[in-house]
C-alpha positions as CSV (number, residue, x, y, z in Angstrom):
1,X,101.4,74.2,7.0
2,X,100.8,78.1,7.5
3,X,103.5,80.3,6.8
4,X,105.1,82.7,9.7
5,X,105.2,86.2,8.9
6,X,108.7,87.5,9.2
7,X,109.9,91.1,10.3
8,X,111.5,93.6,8.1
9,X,114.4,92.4,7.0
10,X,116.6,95.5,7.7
11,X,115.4,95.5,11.4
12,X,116.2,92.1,11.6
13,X,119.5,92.3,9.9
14,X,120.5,95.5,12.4
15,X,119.3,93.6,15.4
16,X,120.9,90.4,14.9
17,X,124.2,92.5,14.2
18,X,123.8,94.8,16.8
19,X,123.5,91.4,19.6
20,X,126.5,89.6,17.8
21,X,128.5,92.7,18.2
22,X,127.6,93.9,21.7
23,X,128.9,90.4,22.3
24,X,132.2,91.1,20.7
25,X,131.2,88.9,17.3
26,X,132.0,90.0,14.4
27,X,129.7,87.9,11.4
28,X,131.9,89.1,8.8
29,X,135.1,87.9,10.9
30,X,133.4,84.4,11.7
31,X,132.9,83.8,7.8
32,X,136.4,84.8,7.3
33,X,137.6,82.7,9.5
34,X,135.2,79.7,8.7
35,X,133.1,79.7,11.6
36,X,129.8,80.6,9.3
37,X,128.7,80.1,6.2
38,X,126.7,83.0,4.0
39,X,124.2,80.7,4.4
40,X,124.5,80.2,8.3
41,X,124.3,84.4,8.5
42,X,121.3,84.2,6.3
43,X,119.4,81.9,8.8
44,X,120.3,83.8,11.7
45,X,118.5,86.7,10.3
46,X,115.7,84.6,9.2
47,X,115.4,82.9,12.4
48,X,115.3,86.7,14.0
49,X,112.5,87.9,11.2
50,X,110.6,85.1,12.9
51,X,110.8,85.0,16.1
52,X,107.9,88.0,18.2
53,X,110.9,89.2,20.5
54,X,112.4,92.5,18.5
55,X,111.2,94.7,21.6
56,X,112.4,92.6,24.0
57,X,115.8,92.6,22.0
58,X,115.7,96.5,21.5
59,X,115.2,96.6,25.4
60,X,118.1,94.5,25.8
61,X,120.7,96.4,23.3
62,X,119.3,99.7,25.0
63,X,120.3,98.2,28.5
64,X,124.0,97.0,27.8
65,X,126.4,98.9,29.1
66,X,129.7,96.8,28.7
67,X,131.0,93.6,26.2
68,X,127.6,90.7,27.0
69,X,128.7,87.8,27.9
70,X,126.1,85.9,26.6
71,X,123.4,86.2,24.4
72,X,119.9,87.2,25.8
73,X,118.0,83.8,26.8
74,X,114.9,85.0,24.8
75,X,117.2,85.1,21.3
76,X,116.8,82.0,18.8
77,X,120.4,82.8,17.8
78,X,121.6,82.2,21.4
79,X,123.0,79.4,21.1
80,X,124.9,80.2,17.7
81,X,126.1,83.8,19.3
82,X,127.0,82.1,22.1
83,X,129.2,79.4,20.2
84,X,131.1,82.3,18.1
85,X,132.0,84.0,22.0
């Protein structure tokens, strides 16, 4: 099976937490609280390395003015992020 080339992992890692938090999520508060795991976090930022849509998601943080209400459509995390609203 071929491997996936992931992103760098800091860009990944500011991006996912720069969506979460534009939505009002806080990843450390949600492991506080027992909502995700280390682990969990870990595969949202994998899942992001992965994914081809960091432009599309620096276009989107660049364009939000006010608290999103949901995560961009395009984001593998969406459904996660949008959980954790």
């Amino acid at each position: 099976m071929p491997q996936i080339p992931l992103g760098d992992i800091e860009r990944h890692f500011w991006l996912t937490r720069s969506v979460a938090r534009s939505m009002g999520i806080s990843f450390t508060e949600a492991m506080v609280q027992g909502k995700v795991t280390e682990n969990d976090y870990a595969e949202v930022v994998t899942r992001c390395r992965a994914a081809d849509c960091s432009e599309k998601c620096q276009h989107w943080l660049a364009t939000q003015n006010c608290s999103a209400r949901t995560a961009p459509e395009f984001c593998v995390n969406a459904d996660l992020l949008n959980r954790l609203r």
